[in-house]
Short mmCIF file of the C-alpha atoms (twelve columns), coordinates in Angstrom:
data_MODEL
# 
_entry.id   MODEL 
# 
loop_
_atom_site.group_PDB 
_atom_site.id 
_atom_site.type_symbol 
_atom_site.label_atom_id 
_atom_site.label_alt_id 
_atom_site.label_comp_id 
_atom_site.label_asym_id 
_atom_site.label_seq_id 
_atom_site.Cartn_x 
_atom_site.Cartn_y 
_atom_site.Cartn_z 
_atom_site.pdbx_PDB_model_num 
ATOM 1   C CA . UNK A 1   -29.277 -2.765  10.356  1 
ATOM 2   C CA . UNK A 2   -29.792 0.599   10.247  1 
ATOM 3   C CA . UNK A 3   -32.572 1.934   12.723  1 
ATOM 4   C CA . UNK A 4   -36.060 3.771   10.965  1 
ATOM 5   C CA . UNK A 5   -35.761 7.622   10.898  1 
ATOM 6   C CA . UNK A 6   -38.654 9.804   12.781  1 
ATOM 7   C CA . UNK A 7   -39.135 13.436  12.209  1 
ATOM 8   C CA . UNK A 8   -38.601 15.772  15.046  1 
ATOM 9   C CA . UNK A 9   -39.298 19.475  15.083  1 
ATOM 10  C CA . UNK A 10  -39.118 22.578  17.649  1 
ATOM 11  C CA . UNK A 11  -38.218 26.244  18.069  1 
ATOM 12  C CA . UNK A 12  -35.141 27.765  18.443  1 
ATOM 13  C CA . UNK A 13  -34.593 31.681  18.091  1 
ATOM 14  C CA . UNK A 14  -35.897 32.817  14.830  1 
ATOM 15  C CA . UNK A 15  -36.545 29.590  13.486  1 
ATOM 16  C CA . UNK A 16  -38.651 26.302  13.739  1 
ATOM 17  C CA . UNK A 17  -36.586 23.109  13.788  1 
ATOM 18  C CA . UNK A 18  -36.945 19.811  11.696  1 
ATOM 19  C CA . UNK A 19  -35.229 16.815  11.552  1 
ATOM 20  C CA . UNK A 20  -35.407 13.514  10.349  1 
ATOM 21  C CA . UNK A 21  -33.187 11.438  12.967  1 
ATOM 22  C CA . UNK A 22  -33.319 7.944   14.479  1 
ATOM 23  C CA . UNK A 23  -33.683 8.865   17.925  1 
ATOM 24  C CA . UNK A 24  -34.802 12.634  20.183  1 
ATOM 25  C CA . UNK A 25  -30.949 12.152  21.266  1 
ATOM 26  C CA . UNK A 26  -29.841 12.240  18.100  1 
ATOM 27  C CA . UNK A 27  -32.130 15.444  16.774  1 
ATOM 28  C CA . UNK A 28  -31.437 17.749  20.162  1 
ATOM 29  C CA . UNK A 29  -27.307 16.606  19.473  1 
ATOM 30  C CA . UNK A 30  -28.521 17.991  15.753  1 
ATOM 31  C CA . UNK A 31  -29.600 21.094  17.213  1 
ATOM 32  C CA . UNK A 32  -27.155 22.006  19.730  1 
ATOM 33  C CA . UNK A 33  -29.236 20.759  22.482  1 
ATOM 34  C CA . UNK A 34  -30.250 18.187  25.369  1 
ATOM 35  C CA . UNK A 35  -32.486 15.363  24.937  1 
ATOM 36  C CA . UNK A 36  -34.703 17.102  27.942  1 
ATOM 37  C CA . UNK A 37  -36.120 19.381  24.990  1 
ATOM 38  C CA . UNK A 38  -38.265 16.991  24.612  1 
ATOM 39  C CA . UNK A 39  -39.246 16.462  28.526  1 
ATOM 40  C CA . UNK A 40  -40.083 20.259  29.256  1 
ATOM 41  C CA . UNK A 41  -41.952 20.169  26.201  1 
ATOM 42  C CA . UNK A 42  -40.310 22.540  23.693  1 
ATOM 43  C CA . UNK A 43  -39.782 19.538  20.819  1 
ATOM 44  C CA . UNK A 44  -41.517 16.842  19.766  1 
ATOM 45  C CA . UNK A 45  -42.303 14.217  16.840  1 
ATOM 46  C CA . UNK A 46  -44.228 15.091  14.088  1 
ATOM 47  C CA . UNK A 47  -46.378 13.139  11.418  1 
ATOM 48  C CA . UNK A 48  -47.633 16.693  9.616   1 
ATOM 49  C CA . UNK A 49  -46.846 15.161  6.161   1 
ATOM 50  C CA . UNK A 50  -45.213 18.534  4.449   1 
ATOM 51  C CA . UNK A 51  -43.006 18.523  7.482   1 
ATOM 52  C CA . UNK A 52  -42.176 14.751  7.150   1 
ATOM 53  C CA . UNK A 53  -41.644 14.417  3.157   1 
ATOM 54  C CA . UNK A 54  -39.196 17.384  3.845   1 
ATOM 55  C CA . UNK A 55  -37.317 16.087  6.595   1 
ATOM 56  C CA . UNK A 56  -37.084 12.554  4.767   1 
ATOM 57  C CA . UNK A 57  -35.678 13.789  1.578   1 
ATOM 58  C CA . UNK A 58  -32.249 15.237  4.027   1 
ATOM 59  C CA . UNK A 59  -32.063 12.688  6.591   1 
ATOM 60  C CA . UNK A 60  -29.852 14.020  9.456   1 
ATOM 61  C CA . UNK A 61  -29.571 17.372  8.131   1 
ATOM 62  C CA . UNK A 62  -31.212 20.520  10.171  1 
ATOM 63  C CA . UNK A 63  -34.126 22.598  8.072   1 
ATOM 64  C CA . UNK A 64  -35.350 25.529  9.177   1 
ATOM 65  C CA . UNK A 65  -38.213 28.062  9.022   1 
ATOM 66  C CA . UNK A 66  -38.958 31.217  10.578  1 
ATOM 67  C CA . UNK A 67  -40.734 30.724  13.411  1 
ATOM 68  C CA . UNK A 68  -44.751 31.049  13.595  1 
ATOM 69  C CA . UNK A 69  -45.009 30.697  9.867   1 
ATOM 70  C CA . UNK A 70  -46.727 28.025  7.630   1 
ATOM 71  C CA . UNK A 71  -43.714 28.413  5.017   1 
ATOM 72  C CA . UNK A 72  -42.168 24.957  3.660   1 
ATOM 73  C CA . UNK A 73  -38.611 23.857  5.851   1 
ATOM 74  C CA . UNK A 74  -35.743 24.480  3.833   1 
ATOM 75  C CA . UNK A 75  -31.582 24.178  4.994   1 
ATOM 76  C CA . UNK A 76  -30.745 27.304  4.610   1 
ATOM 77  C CA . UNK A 77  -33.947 29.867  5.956   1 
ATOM 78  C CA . UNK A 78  -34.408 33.860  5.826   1 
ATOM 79  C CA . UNK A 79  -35.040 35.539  8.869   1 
ATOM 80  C CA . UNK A 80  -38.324 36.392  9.455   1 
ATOM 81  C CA . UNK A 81  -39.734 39.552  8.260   1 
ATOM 82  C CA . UNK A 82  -40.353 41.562  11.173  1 
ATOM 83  C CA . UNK A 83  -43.787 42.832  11.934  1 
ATOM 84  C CA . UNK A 84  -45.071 46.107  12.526  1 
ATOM 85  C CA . UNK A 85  -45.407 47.082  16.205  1 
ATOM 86  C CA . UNK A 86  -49.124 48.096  17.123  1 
ATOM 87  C CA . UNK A 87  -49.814 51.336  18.464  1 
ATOM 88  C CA . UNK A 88  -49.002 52.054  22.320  1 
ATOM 89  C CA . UNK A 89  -52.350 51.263  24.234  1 
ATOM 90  C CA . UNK A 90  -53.158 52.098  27.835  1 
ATOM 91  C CA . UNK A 91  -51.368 50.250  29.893  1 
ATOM 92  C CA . UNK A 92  -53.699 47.986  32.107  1 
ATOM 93  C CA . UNK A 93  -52.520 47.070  35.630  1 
ATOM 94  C CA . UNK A 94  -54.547 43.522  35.631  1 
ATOM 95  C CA . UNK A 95  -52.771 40.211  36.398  1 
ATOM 96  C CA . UNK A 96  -52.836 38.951  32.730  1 
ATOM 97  C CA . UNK A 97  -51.351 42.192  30.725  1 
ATOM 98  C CA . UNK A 98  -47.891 41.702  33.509  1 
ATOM 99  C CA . UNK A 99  -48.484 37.741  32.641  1 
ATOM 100 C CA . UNK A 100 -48.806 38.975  28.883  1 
ATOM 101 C CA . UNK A 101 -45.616 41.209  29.887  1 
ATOM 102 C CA . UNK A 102 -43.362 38.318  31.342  1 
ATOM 103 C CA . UNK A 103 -43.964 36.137  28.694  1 
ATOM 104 C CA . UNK A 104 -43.032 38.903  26.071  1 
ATOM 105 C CA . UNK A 105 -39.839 39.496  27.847  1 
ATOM 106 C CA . UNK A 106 -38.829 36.160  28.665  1 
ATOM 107 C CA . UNK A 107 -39.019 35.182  24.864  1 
ATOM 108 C CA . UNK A 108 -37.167 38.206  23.965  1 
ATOM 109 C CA . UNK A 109 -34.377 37.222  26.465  1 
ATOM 110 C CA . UNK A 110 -34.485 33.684  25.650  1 
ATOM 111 C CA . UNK A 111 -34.756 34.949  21.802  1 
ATOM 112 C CA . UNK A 112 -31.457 37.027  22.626  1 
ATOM 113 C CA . UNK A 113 -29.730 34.237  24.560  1 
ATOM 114 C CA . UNK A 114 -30.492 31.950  21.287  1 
ATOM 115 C CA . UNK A 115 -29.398 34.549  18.738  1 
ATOM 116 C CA . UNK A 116 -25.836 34.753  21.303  1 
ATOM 117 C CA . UNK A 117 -25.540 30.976  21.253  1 
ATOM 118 C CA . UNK A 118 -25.771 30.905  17.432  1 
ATOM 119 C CA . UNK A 119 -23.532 33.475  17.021  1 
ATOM 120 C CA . UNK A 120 -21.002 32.148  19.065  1 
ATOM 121 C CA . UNK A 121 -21.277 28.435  17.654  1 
ATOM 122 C CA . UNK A 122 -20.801 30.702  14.288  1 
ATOM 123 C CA . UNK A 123 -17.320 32.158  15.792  1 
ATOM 124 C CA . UNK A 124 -16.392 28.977  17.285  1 
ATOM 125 C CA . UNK A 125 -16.796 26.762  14.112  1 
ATOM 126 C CA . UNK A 126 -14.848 29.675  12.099  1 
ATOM 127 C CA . UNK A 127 -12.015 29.201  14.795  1 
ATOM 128 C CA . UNK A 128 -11.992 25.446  14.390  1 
ATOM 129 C CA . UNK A 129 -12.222 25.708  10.214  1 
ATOM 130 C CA . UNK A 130 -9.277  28.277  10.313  1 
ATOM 131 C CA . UNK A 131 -7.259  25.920  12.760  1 
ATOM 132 C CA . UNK A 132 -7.966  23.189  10.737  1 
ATOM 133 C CA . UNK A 133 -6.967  24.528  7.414   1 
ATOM 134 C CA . UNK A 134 -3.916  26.130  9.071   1 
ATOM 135 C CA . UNK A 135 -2.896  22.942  10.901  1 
ATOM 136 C CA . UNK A 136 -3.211  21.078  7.050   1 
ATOM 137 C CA . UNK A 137 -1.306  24.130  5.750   1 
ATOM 138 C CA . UNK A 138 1.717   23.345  8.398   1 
ATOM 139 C CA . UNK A 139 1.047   19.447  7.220   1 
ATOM 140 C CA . UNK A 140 1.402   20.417  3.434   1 
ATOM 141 C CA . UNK A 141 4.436   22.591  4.150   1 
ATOM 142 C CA . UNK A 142 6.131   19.511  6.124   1 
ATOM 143 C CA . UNK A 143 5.459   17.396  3.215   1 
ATOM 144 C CA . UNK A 144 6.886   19.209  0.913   1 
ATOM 145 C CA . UNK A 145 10.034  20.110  2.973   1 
ATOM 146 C CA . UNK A 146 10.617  16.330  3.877   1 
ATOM 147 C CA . UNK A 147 10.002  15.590  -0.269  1 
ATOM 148 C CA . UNK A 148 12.473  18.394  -1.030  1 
ATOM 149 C CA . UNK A 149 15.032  16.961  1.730   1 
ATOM 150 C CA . UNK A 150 14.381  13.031  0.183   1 
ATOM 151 C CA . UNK A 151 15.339  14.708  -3.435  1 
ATOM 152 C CA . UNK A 152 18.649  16.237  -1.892  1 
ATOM 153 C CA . UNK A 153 19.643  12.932  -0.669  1 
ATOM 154 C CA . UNK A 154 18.817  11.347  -3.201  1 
ATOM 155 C CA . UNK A 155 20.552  13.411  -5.504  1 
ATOM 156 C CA . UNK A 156 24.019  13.469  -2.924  1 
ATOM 157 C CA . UNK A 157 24.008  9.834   -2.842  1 
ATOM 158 C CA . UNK A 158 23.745  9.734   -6.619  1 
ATOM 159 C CA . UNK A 159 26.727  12.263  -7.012  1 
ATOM 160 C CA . UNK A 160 28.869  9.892   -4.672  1 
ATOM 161 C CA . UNK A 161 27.821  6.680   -6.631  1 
ATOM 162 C CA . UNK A 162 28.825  8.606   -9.838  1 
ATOM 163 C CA . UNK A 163 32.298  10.153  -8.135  1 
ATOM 164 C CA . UNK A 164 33.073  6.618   -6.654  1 
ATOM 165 C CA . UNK A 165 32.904  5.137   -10.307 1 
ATOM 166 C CA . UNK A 166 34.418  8.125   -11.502 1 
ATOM 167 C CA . UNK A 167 37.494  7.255   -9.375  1 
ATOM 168 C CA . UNK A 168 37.433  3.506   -10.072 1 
ATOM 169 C CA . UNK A 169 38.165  4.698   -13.881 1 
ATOM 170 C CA . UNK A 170 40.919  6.652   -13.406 1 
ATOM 171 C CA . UNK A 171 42.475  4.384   -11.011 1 
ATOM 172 C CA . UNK A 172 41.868  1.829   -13.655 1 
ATOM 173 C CA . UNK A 173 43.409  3.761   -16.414 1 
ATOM 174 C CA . UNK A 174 46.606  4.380   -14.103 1 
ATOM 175 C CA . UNK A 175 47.015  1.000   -13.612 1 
ATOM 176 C CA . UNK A 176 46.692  -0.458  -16.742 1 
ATOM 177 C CA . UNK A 177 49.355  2.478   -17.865 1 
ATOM 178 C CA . UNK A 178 51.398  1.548   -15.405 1 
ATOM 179 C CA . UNK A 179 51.704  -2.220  -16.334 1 
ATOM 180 C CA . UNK A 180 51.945  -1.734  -20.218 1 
ATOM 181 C CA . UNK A 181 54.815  0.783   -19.434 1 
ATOM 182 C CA . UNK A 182 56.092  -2.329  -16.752 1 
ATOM 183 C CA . UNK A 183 55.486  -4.881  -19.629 1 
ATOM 184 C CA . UNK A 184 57.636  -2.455  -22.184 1 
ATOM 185 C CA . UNK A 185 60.696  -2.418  -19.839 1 
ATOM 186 C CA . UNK A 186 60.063  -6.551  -19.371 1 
ATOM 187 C CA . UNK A 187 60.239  -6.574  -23.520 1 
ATOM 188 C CA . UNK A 188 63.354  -4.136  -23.052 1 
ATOM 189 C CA . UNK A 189 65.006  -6.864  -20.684 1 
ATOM 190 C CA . UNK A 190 64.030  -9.551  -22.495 1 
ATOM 191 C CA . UNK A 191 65.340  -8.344  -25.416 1 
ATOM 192 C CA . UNK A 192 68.965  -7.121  -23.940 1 
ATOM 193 C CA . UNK A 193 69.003  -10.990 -22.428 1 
ATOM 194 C CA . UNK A 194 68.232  -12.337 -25.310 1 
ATOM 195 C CA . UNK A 195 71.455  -9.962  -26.820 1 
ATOM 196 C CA . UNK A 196 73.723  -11.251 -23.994 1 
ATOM 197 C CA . UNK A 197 72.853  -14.969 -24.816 1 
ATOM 198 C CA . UNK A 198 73.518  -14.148 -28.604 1 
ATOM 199 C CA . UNK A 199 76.901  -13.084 -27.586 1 
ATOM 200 C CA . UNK A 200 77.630  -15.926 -25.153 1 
ATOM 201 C CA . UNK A 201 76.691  -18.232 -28.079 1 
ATOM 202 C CA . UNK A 202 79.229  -16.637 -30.281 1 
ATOM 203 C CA . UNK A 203 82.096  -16.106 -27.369 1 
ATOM 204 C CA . UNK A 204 81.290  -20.162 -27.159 1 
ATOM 205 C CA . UNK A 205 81.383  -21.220 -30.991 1 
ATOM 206 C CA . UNK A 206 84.477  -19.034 -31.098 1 
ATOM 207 C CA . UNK A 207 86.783  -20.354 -28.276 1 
ATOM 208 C CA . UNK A 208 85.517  -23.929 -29.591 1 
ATOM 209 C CA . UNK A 209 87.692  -22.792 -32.865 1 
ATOM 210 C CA . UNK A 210 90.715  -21.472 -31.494 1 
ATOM 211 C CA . UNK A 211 90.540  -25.041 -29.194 1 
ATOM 212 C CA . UNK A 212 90.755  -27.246 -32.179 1 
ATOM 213 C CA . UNK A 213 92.905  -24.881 -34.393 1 
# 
């Protein structure tokens, strides 16, 4: 039976994450990540309805946003527009603007890390498609050298089938000249006995005469 989908969502890079999967193992595998994206608190289940009806209409497959916005989650997202920078203030030397600071660059690095990973998940899957259509490439080419090989055979074999026949006629015809030329020279003999008896016959019938004369 298969198990009810939930909708999972989180942040990654540019974008905001949603998924409708059966399990948070199954959405951070989804996403390229570890279940513990849910235990330090950077995913979680949704029930925000627009979010949901999305997620349910894919099942399984990853829609995106860009991040901080209130646009609907689609599969394939545009980057998010980028914002202009305010105006250089004073800089303030109070624990929460170096807080403020930290945070900034820690999502920039983490940002930068993110856009890296993607990238290289990018490169990788190219790798793996090229491999893959070279390695069916190789498989194609085999086929078609073992079909072409088959066909030779198959046409050798037929050639020798056709030869050995080929000699059985001629052989054939030899022979049967042969024996009507042997049954001529029987007819011949036959025919110079059958003289010889002729003349016995007569020798016979004659000395029979010359007995009684």
């Amino acid at each position: 039976m298969a198990r009810k989908l939930k909708v999972f969502q989180t942040s990654i890079g540019f974008f905001d994450l949603a998924i409708a999967a059966p399990s948070m193992k199954a959405a951070a595998e989804a996403w390229g990540s570890t279940p513990d994206i849910f235990q330090r608190g950077f995913a979680k289940q949704t029930d925000d309805a627009k979010v949901v009806e999305a997620a349910m209409a894919t099942p399984g497959v990853v829609l995106r946003r860009p991040v901080g916005t209130d646009e609907g989650f689609v599969k394939h997202a545009a980057l998010p527009k980028a914002e202009a920078k305010p105006k250089a203030s004073a800089p303030k030397s109070n624990d929460k603007d170096a807080s403020a600071k930290k945070d900034r660059e820690a999502s920039a690095k983490k940002d930068k890390a993110e856009v890296l990973r993607l990238k290289r998940a990018e490169e990788r899957e190219a790798r793996e498609r090229k491999a893959e259509e070279e390695r069916e490439a190789r498989e194609r080419k085999k086929a078609d050298a073992e079909r072409e090989r088959a066909e030779k055979r198959r046409e050798q074999t037929v050639s020798k089938i056709n030869a050995a026949l080929e000699r059985a006629r001629h052989d054939h015809e030899e022979a049967v000249k042969s024996i009507k030329e042997q049954r001529e020279e029987l007819d011949r003999a036959e025919a110079r006995e059958d003289e010889k008896l002729e003349r016995a016959k007569k020798a016979h019938k004659d000395a029979l005469k010359d007995v009684d004369s």
